[in-house]
C-alpha positions as CSV (number, residue, x, y, z in Angstrom):
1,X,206.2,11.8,-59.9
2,X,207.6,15.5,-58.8
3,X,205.5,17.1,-55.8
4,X,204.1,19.8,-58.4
5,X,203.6,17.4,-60.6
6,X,201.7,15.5,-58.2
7,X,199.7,18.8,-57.2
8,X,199.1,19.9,-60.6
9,X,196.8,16.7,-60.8
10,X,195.4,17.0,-56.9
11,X,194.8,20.8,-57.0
12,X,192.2,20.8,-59.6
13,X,190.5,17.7,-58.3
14,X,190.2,19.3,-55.1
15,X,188.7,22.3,-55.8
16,X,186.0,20.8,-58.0
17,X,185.0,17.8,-55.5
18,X,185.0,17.5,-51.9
19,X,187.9,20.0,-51.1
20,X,186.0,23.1,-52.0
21,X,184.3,24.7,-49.4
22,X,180.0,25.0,-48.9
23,X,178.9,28.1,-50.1
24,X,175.8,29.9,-48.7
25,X,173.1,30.2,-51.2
26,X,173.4,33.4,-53.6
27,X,177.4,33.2,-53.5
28,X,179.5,33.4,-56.1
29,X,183.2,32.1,-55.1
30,X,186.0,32.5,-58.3
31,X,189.9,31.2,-57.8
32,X,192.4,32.9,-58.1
33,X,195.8,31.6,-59.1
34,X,199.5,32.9,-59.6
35,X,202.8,31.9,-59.6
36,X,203.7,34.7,-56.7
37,X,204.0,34.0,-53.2
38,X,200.9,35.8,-50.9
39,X,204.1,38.5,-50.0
40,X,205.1,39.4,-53.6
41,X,204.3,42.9,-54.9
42,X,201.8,41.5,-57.6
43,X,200.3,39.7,-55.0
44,X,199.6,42.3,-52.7
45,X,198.1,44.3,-55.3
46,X,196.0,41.0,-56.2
47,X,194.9,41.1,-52.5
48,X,193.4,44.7,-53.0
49,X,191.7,43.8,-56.0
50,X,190.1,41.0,-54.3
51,X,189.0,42.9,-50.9
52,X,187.3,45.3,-53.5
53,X,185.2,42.4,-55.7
54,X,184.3,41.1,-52.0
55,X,183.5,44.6,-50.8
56,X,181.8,46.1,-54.0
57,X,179.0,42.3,-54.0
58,X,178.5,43.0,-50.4
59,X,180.1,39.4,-49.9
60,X,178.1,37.6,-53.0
61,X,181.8,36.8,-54.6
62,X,184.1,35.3,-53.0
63,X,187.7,35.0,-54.4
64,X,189.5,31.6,-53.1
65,X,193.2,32.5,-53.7
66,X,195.9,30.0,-54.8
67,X,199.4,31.4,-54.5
68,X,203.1,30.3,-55.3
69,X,202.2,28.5,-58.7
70,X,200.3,25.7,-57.2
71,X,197.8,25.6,-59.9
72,X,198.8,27.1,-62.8
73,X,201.5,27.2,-64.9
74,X,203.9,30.5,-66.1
75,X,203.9,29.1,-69.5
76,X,200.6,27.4,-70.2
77,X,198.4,29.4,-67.9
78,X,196.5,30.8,-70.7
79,X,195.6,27.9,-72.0
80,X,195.1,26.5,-68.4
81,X,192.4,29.3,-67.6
82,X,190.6,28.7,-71.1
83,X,189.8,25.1,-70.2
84,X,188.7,25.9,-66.8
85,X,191.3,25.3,-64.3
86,X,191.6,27.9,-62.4
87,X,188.5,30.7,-63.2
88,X,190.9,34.1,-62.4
89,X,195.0,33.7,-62.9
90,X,198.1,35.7,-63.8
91,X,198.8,35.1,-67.5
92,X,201.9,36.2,-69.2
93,X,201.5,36.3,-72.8
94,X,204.7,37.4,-73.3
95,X,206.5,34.9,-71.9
96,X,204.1,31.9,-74.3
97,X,206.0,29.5,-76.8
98,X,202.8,30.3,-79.6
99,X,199.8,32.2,-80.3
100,X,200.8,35.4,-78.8
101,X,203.3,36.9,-81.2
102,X,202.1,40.5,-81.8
103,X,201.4,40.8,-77.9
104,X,205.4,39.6,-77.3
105,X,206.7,42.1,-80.0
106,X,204.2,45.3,-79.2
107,X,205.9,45.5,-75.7
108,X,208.7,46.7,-77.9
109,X,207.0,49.5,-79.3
110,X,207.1,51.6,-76.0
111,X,209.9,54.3,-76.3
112,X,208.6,57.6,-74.7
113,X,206.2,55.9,-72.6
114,X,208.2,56.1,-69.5
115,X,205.4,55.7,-66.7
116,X,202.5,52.6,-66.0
117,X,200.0,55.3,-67.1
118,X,201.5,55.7,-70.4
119,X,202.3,52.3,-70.9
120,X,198.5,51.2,-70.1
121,X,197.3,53.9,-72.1
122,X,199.7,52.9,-75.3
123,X,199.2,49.6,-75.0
124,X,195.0,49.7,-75.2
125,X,195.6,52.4,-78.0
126,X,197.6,49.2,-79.8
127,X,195.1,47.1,-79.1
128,X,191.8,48.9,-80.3
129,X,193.6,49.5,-84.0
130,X,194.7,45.7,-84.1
131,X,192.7,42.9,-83.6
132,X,195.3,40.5,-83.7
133,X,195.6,41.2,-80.1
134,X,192.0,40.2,-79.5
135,X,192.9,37.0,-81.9
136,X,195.7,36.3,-79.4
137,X,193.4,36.7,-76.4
138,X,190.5,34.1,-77.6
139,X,188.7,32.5,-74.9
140,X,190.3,35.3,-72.1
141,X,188.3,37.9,-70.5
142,X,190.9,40.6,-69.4
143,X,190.5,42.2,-66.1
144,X,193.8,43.9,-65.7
145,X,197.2,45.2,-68.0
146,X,200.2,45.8,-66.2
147,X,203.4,47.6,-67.1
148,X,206.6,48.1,-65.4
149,X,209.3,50.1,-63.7
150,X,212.0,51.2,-66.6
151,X,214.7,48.2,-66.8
152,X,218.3,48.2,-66.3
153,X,221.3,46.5,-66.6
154,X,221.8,43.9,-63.4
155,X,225.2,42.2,-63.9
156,X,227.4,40.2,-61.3
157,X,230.6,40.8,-61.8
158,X,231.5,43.7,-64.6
159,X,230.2,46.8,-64.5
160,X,228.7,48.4,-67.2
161,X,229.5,52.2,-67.6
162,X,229.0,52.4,-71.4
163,X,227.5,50.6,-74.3
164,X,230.9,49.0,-74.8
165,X,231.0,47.7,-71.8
166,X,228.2,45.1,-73.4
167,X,229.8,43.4,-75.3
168,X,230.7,39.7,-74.3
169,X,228.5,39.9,-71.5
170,X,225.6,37.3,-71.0
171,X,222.3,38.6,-70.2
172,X,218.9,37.2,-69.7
173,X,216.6,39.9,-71.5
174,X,212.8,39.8,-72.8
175,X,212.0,38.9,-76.5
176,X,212.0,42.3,-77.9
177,X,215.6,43.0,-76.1
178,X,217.7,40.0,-77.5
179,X,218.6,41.3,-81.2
180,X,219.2,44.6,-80.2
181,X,221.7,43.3,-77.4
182,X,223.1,41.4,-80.0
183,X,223.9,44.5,-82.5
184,X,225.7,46.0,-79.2
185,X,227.9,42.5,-79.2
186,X,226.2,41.2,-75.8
187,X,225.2,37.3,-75.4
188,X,221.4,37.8,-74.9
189,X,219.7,34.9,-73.4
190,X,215.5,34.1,-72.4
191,X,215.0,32.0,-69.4
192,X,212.4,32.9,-67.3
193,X,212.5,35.8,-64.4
194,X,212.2,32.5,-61.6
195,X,215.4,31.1,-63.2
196,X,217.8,34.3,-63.3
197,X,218.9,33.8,-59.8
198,X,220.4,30.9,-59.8
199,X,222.1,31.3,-63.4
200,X,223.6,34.5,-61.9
201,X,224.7,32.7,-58.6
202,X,226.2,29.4,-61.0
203,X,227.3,31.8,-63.7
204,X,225.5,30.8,-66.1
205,X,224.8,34.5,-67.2
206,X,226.7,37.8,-66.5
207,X,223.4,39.2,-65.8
208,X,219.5,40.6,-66.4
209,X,217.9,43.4,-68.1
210,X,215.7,44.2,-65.0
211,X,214.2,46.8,-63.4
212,X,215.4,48.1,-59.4
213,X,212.7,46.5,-57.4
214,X,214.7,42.7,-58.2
215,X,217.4,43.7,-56.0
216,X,214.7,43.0,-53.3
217,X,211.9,40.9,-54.5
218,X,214.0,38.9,-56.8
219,X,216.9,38.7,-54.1
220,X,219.3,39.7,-57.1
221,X,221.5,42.2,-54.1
222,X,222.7,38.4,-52.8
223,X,224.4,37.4,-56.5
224,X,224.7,41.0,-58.5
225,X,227.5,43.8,-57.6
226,X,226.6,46.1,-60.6
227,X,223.3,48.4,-61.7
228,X,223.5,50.5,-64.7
229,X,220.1,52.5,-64.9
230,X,220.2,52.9,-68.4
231,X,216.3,53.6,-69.7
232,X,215.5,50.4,-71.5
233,X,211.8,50.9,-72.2
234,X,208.9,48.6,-70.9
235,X,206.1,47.4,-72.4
236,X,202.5,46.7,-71.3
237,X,200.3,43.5,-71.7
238,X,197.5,41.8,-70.5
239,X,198.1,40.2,-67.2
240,X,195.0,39.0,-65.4
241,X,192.0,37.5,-66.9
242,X,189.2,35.0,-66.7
243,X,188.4,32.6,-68.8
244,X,185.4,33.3,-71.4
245,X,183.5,30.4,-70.5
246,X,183.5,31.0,-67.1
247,X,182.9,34.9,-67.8
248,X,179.7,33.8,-69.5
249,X,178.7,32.2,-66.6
250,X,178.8,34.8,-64.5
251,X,175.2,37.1,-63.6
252,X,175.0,40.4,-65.2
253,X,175.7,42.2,-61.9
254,X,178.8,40.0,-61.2
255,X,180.3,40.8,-64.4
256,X,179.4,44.6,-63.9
257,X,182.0,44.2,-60.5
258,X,184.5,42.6,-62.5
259,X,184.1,45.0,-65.0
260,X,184.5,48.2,-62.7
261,X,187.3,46.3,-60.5
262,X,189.8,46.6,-63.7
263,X,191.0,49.9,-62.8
264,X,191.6,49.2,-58.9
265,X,193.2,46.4,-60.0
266,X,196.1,48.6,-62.4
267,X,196.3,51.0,-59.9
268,X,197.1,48.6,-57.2
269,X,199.6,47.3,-59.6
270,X,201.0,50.6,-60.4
271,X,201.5,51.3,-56.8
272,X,203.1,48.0,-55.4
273,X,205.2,48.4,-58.6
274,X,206.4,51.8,-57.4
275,X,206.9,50.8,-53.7
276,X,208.3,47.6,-54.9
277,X,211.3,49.9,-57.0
278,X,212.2,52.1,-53.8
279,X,212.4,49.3,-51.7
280,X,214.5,47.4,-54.2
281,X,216.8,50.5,-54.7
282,X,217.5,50.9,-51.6
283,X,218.3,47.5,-50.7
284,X,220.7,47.7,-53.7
285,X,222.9,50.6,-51.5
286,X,222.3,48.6,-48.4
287,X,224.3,45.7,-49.8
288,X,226.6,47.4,-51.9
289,X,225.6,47.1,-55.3
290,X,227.2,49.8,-57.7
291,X,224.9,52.2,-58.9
292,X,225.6,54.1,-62.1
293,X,224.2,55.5,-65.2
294,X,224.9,56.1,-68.8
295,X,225.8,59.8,-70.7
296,X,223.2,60.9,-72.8
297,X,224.6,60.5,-75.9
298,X,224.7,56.8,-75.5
299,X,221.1,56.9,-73.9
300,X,220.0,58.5,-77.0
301,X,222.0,55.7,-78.9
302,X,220.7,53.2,-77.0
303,X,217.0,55.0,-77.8
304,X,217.6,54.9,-81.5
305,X,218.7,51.2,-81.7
306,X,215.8,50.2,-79.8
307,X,213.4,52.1,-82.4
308,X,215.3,50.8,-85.2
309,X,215.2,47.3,-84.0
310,X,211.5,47.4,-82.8
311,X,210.3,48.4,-86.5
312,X,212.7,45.5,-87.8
313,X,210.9,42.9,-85.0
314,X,207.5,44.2,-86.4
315,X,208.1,43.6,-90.0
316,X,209.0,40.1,-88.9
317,X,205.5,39.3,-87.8
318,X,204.9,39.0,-91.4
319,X,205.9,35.8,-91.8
320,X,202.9,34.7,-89.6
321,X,200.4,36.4,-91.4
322,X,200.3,39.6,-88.9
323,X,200.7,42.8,-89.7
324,X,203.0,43.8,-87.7
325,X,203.6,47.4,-89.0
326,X,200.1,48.6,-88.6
327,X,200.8,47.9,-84.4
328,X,204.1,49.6,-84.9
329,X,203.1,52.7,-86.6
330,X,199.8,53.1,-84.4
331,X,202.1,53.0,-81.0
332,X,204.9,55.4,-82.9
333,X,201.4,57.6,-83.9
334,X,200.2,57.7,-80.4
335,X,203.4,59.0,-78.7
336,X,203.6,62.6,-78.8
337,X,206.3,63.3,-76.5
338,X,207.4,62.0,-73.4
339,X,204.5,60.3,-71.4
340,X,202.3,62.6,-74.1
341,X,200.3,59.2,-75.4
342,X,196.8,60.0,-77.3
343,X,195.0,57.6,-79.4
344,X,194.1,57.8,-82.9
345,X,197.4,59.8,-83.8
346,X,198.2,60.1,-87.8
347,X,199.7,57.1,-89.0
């Protein structure tokens, strides 16, 4: 039996017998569990969140935190927090073999919504006009959406100066990426973000669609020569939560904290997110990495591919039953212009 393996079957045994800790009467204490080592940008902006539940219940909740995936899963943890094994975790929908499809293919619906603001505020405009996403989410209390420094192109070897330069190149890219890669004659590939170093350093792949902070916090400056900051958009999802059951457990007060902690929680994101992309650009320079950019004609090439092929991904969703178009055309609705994202836009 692996060591995680191993853990994986200790961990939650631990915590629910003689491991976990006495509490003092009138104290609440939740885990909290993620992939991400204690000294990861998402982890430090967990850490905030966390000194503000303790802070805001004057010490009534307590959050026991279990880093560096020793408890839940990056695939399953969904499904993990629903039956109870961790009470708070990192989930990444978008990243789940089943049951999340609309939440994978909105996060390609986000053209014009360059900053976290935007993203957060197109993304919950999405999600009020489709309950699908709420479908998706069953059994998950959400307590924080994240979104994301613009991607670029992160290659080893070739550098990418032009849309041409694509083609023949292997790339790991998310979900909503690969057919649009494709058109453009690249090799896209989906492995997870904890896998991309090595397959760059074997050569496995050519490289990632990947936003600057990786050259740091992903270590990608040790295996990638190239960065093309070509404006891929990002998309926004759900990425903390607590399981229903254990929501419902929880006093009317504690779930008030919870409640108000959400948006100290996405600004804490936002900023580590931010901080995390200067320090990642600027270990790029300090290791050499070739910075360029694209003209804008083939930005705006680039743009209208990626709207052509997000509609096509949305129309797909038919074949599961979900109406894929109604998400697409309230996210289209909702951008007004650059960063300019309102609700309730005509469809």
């Amino acid at each position: 039996m692996t060591l995680r393996a191993l853990l994986s079957l200790l961990v939650p045994l631990c915590l629910m017998t003689a491991c976990a800790r006495p509490l003092p009467p009138g104290v609440t204490e939740l885990t909290y569990a993620t992939p991400y080592s204690p000294n990861h940008p998402f982890s430090k902006a967990d850490k905030a969140w966390m000194e503000f539940v303790e802070q805001k219940s004057q010490g009534r909740i307590r959050i026991r935190p279990i880093w560096s995936g020793a408890l839940l899963s990056s695939d399953m943890s969904m499904e993990e927090l629903r039956h109870g094994v961790a009470d708070v975790g990192l989930i990444t929908p978008i990243y789940v073999r089943g049951g999340t499809h609309l939440i994978r293919i909105q996060t390609g619906f986000y053209s014009g919504a360059d900053s976290i603001d935007s993203q957060l505020k197109l993304y919950r405009c999405i999600a009020a006009a489709n309950p699908q996403i709420g479908h998706e989410l069953h059994g998950l209390k959400v307590l924080a959406v994240q979104g994301g420094s613009l991607a670029g192109i992160v290659t080893t070897d070739r550098q990418v100066r032009n849309l041409a330069d694509l083609r023949g190149l292997r790339l790991r890219a998310p979900t909503e990426l690969l057919t649009v890669l494709e058109s453009l004659g690249a090799d896209p590939v989906n492995m997870p973000m904890a896998d991309v170093y090595s397959a760059m350093a074997k050569g496995v792949i050519d490289g990632v669609i990947a936003p600057g902070d990786t050259f740091k916090s992903l270590h990608f400056a040790e295996v990638a020569s190239h960065y093309n900051n070509l404006a891929i958009p990002r998309g926004a999802y759900p990425a903390r939560a607590i399981g229903l059951t254990r929501w419902n457990r929880l006093s009317e007060a504690e779930r008030a904290i919870l409640t108000q902690s959400q948006a100290v929680w996405e600004d804490a994101l936002s900023r580590e997110i931010h901080a995390a992309l200067v320090k990642g650009l600027e270990e790029a320079k300090a290791q050499k990495v070739t910075i360029s950019g694209m003209s804008a004609q083939e930005q705006a090439r680039f743009d209208a591919l990626y709207l052509r092929d997000s509609e096509g991904n949305a129309r797909s969703l038919s074949r599961f039953g979900i109406d894929g178009m109604q998400a697409f055309r309230t996210a289209r609705a909702a951008v007004r212009g650059r960063d300019d994202i309102q609700c309730g836009g005509k469809i």
